[in-house]
C-alpha positions as CSV (number, residue, x, y, z in Angstrom):
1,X,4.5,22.3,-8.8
2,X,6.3,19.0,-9.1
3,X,9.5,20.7,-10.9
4,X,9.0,23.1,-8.0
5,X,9.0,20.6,-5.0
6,X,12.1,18.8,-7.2
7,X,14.5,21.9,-7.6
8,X,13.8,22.6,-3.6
9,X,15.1,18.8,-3.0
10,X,17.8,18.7,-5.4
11,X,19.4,22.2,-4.0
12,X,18.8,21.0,-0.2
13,X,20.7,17.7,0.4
14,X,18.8,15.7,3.4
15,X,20.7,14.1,5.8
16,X,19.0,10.8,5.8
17,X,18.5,9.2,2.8
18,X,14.7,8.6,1.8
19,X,13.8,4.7,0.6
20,X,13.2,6.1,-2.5
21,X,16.9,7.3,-2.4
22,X,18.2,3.4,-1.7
23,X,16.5,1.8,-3.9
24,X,17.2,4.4,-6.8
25,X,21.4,4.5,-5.5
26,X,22.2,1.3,-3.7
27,X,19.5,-1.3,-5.4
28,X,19.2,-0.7,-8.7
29,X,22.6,1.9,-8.7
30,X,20.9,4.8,-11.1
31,X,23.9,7.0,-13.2
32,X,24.3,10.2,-14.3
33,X,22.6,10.9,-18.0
34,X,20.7,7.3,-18.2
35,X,17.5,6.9,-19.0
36,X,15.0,5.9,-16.2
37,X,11.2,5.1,-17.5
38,X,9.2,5.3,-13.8
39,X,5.5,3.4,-14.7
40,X,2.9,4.1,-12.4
41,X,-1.1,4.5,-11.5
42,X,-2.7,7.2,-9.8
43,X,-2.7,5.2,-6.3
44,X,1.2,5.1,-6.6
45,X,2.1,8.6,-7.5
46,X,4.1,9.3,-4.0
47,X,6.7,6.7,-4.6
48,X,6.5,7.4,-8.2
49,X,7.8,10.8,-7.4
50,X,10.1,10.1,-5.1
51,X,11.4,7.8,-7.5
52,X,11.7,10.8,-9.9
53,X,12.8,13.3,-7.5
54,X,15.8,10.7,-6.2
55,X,16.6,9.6,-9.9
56,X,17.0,13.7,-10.9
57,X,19.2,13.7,-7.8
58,X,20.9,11.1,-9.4
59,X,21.6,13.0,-12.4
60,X,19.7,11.0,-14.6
61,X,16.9,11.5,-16.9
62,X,13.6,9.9,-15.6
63,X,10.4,9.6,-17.1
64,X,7.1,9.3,-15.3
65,X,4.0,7.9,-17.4
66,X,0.7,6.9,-15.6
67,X,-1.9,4.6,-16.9
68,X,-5.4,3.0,-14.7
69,X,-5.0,-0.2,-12.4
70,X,-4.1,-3.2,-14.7
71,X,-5.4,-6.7,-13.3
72,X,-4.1,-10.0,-14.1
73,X,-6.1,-10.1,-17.5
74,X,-5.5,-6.6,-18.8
75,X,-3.5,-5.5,-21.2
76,X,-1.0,-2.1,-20.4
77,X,-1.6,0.7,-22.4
78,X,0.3,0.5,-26.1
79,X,1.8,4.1,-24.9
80,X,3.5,2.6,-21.8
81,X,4.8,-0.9,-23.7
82,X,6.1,2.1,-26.2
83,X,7.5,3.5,-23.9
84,X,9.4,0.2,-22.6
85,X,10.6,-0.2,-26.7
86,X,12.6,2.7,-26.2
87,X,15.2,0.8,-24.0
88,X,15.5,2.7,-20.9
89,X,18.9,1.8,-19.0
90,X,16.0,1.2,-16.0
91,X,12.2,0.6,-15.8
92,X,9.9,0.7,-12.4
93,X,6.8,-0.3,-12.6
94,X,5.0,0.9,-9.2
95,X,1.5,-0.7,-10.2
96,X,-1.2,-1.0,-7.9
97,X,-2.0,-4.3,-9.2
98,X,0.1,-5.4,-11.9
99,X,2.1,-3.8,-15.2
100,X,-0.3,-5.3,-17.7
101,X,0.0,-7.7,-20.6
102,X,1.8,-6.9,-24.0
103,X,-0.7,-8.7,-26.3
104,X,1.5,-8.1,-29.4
105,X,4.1,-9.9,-27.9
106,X,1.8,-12.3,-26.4
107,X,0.5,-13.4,-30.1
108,X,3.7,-13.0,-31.8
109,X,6.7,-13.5,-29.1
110,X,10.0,-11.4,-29.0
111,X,12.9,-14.4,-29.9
112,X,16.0,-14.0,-28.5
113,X,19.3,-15.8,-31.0
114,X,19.6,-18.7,-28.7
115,X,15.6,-19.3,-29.2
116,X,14.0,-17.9,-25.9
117,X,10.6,-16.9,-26.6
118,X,9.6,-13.4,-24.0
119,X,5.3,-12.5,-24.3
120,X,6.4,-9.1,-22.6
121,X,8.6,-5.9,-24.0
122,X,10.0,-5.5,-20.3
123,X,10.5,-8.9,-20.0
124,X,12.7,-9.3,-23.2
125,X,14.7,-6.1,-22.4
126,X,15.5,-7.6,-19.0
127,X,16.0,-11.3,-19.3
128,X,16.4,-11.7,-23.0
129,X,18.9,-8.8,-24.1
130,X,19.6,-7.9,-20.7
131,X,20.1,-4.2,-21.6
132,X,18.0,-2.9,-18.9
133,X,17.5,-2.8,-15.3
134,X,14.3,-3.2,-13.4
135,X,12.3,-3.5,-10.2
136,X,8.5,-4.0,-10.3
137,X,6.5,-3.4,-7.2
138,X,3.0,-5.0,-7.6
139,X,1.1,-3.4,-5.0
140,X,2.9,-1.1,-3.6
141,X,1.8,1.1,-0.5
142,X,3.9,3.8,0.6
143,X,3.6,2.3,4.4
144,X,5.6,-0.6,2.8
145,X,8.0,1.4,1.1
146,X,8.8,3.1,4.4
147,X,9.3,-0.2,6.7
148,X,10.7,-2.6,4.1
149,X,12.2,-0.8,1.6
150,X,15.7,0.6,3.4
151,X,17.3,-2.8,4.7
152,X,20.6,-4.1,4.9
153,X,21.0,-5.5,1.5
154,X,24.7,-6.6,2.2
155,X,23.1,-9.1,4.8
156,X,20.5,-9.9,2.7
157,X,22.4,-10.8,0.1
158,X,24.8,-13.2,1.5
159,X,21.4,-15.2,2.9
160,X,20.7,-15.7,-0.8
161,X,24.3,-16.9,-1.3
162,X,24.5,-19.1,1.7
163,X,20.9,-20.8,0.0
164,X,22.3,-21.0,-3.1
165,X,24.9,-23.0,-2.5
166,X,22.4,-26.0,-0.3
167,X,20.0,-25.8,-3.7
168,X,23.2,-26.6,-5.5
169,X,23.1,-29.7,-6.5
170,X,19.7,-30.4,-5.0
171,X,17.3,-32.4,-7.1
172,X,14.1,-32.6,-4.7
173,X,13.1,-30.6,-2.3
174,X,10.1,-31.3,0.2
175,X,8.2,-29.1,2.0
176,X,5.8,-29.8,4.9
177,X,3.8,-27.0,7.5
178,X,1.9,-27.4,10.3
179,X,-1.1,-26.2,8.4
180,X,-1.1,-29.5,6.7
181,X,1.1,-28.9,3.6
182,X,3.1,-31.9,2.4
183,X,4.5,-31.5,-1.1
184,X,7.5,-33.0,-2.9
185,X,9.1,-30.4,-5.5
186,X,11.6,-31.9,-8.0
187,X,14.6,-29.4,-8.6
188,X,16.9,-31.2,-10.7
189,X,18.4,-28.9,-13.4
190,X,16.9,-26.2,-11.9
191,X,18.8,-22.8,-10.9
192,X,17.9,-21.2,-7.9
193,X,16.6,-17.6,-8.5
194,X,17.2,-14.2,-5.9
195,X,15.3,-11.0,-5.3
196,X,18.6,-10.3,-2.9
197,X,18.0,-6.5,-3.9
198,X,21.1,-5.8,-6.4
199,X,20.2,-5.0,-9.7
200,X,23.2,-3.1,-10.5
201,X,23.7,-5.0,-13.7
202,X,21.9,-5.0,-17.1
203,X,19.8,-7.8,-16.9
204,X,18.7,-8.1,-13.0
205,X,16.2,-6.9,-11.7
206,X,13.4,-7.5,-8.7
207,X,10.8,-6.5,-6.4
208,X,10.8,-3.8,-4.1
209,X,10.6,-4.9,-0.9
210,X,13.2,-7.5,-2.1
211,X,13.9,-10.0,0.0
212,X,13.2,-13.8,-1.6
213,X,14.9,-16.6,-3.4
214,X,12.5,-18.7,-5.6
215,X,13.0,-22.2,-8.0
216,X,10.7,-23.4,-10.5
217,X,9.9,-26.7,-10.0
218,X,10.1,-29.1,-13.1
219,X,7.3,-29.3,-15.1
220,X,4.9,-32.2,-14.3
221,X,6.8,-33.4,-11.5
222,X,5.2,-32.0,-7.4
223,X,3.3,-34.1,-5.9
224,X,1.4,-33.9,-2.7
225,X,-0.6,-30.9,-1.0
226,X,-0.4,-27.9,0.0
227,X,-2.2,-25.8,2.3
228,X,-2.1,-21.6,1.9
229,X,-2.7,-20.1,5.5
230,X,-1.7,-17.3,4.9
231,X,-2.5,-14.8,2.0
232,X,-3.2,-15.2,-2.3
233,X,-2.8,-13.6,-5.4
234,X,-6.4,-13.6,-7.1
235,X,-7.3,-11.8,-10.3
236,X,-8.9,-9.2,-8.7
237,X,-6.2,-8.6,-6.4
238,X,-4.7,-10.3,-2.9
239,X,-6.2,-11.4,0.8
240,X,-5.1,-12.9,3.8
241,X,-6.9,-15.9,3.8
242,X,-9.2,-16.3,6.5
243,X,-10.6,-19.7,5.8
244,X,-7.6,-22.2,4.3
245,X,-7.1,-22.9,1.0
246,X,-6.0,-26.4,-0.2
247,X,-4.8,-27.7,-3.6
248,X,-4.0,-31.3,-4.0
249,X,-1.5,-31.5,-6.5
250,X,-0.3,-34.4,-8.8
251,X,1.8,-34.7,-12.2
252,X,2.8,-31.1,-11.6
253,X,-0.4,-29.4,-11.8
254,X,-4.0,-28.4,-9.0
255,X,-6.5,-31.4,-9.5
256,X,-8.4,-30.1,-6.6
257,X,-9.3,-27.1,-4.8
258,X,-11.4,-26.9,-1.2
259,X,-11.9,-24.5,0.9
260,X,-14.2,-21.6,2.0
261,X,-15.1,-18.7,-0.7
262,X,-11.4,-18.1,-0.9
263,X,-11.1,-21.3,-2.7
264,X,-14.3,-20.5,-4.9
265,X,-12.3,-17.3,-5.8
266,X,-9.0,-19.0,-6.5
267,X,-11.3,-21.6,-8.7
268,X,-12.8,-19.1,-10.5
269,X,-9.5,-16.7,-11.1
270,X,-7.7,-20.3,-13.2
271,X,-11.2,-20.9,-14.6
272,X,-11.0,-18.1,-16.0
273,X,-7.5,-18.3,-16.7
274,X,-7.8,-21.3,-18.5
275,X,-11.0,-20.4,-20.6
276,X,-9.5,-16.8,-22.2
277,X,-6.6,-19.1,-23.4
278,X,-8.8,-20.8,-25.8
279,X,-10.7,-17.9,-26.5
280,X,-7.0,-15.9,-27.0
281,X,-6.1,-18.7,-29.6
282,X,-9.4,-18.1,-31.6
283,X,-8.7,-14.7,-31.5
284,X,-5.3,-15.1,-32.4
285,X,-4.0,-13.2,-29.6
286,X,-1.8,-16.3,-28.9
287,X,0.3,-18.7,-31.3
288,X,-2.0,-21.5,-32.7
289,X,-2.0,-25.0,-31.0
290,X,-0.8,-22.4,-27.9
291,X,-4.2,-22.2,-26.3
292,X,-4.1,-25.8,-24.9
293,X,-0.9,-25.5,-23.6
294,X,-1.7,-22.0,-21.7
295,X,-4.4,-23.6,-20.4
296,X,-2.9,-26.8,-18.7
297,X,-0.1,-24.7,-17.4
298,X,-2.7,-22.5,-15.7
299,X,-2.7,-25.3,-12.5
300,X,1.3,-25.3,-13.4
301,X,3.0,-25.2,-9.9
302,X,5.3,-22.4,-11.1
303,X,7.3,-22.1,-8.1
304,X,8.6,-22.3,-4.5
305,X,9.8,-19.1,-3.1
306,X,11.5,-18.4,0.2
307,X,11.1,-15.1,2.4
308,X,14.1,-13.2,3.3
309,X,13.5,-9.8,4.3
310,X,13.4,-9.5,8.4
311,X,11.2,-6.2,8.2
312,X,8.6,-8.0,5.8
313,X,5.1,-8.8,7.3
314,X,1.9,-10.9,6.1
315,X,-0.4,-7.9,5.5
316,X,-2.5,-9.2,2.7
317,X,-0.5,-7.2,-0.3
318,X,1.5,-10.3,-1.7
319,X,4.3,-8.0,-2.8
320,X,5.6,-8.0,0.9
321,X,3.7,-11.1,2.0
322,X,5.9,-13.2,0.2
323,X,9.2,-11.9,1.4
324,X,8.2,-12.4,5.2
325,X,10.5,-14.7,7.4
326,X,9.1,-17.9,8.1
327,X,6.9,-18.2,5.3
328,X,7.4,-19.9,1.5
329,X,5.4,-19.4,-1.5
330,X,3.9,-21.3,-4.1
331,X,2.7,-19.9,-7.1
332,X,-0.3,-21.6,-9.4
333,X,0.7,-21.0,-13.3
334,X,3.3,-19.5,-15.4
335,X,6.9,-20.2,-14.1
336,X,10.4,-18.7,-14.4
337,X,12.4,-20.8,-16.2
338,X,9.8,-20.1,-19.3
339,X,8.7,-23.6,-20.4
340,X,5.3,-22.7,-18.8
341,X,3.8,-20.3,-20.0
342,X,0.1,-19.3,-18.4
343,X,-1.6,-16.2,-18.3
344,X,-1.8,-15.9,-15.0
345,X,1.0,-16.7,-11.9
346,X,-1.5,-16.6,-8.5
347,X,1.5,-16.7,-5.6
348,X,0.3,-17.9,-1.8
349,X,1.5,-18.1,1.3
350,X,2.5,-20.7,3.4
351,X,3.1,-20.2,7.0
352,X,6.2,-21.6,9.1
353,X,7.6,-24.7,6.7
354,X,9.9,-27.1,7.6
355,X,11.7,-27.4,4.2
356,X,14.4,-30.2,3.5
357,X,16.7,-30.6,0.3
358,X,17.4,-34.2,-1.2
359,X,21.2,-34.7,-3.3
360,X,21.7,-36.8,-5.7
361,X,23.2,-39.1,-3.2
362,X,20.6,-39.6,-1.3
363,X,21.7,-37.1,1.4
364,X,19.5,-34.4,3.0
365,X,19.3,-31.1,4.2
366,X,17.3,-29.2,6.4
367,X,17.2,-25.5,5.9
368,X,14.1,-24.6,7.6
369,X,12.4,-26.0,10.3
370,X,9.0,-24.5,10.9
371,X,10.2,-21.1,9.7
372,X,13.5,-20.6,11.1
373,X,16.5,-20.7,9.2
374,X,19.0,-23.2,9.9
């Protein structure tokens, strides 16, 4: 029935393009006769196959796989990270929750020549040879899809580059809200990162709904608090936060955490967190003496992300929660810049920050006040 319903849309051209049509042409910029490897769970299967049915259209040869929900702590199924270790020219991964751990490459780490380390297949493809393509949507809802999906990327992306060059140079940046967040974030060194929605190249890749830029802070260095008012990343999934969640932060790293029973769960996701990377060490699951350092990096500050994408809303799904306008975003755990490694990275929500950059000369820059972009 599905190679039915595709050979009816390949032979009638539509008028409109779908989302699914966008991303597939204008955000990740499919080809005739490449590969595409389309990863997905039984809640997904409408944007998975309109995924497929746009990347046929395309003329190139996708592949759709299925495998269960995958939480924070699970592993994906050895067919799917097979499936990855063929080196598709592009991977989706429409999860539900999330893509799933490699543990082979968790315990024995894919090493690129210049000596980065990858725990993840997809993640090595993408970042470390950079012979693939990606988006990953954790989360996804084909509601989302609809509203966010089919933007104007061109404006989107000059936002990005207008932000990248004020983090340029940057070395703190400081970030207060009226919820009571008041943190200090050292940059220095630091490369600001986008979700700007092109990932036309090997090597890039993003969410969809893109719409972000995101820094991880040096390790060991925010200091202050922050509050989440608006939604988190648990291990069981995300929530708008109905009672506010504060972390008091110092040397880099959560020394408290108060709050309702959102707090309780956000306690008891890096508990956990922190205890299986022991347990993985015993097992050897992980590298030996890496157990203590997956656990520290557990209440890691991992980063400060920025939302971008106008049609983006605070729903509770954090995949689109965190590319809202007037919101940032810190995540609790493994960072970008990969000398943090956790297994976990639990992203929340802050509403309406005033955010100011510090130079090296002293100087400062505001770039949001209370939300809105200056």
């Amino acid at each position: 029935m599905l190679l039915d319903k595709l050979k009816n849309k390949i032979d009638t051209p539509a008028k409109d393009r779908t989302p699914a049509q966008v991303v597939v042409q204008d955000v990740v910029a499919v080809k005739k006769g490449e590969r595409v490897l389309i990863i997905a769970n039984p809640a997904t299967n409408e944007i998975a196959q309109d995924l497929f049915m746009a990347s046929s259209q395309a003329g190139a040869l996708p592949t759709l796989i299925f495998q269960p929900d995958k939480t924070s702590f699970d592993n994906a199924n050895p067919e799917v990270l097979a499936a990855i270790a063929t080196e598709p020219e592009v991977c989706f991964s429409i999860s539900n929750i999330k893509l799933g751990k490699d543990p082979g490459a968790t315990a024995n780490p894919y090493k690129t020549e210049d000596g980065q380390e990858f725990t993840h297949i997809f993640d090595y493809l993408l970042d470390g040879k950079k012979t693939m393509r990606g988006a990953w949507t954790p989360g996804i809802t084909v509601d989302m899809m609809n509203r966010t999906a089919a933007i104007d990327y061109k404006e989107l992306g000059d936002r990005c580059k207008k932000l990248d060059e004020l983090f340029t140079g940057a070395v703190n940046v400081f970030v207060t809200a009226p919820g009571g967040t008041d943190l200090k974030i050292p940059v220095n060194g630091r490369k600001l990162m986008f979700d700007d929605g092109d990932f036309t190249k090997p090597g890039s890749g993003g969410n969809i709904p893109a719409g972000e830029v995101f820094i991880s802070p040096v390790v060991g260095g925010c200091e202050g608090i922050i509050v989440y008012d608006g939604s988190m990343t648990f291990a069981d999934g995300d929530s708008i936060l109905e009672t506010p969640i504060t972390c008091t932060v110092e040397n880099g790293f959560v020394k408290s955490i108060e709050g309702g029973a959102e707090a309780k769960r956000l306690l008891k996701t890096i508990t956990e967190a922190e205890q299986r990377a022991i347990t993985y060490e015993k097992e050897k699951k992980l590298p030996q003496g890496q157990g203590a350092v997956y656990k520290k990096n557990a209440r890691n500050i991992g980063e400060l992300g920025i939302g971008l994408n106008p049609a983006a809303q605070i729903t509770g799904n954090m995949l689109e929660d965190e590319k809202a306008f007037h919101t940032c975003h810190f995540a609790i755990g493994e960072n970008y810049d990969n000398d943090a490694p956790s297994l976990i990275h639990l992203d929340g929500v802050v509403r309406d920050p005033t955010i100011t950059l510090e130079y090296g000369d002293g100087s400062k820059k505001q770039i949001l006040v209370r939300g809105q972009i200056i």
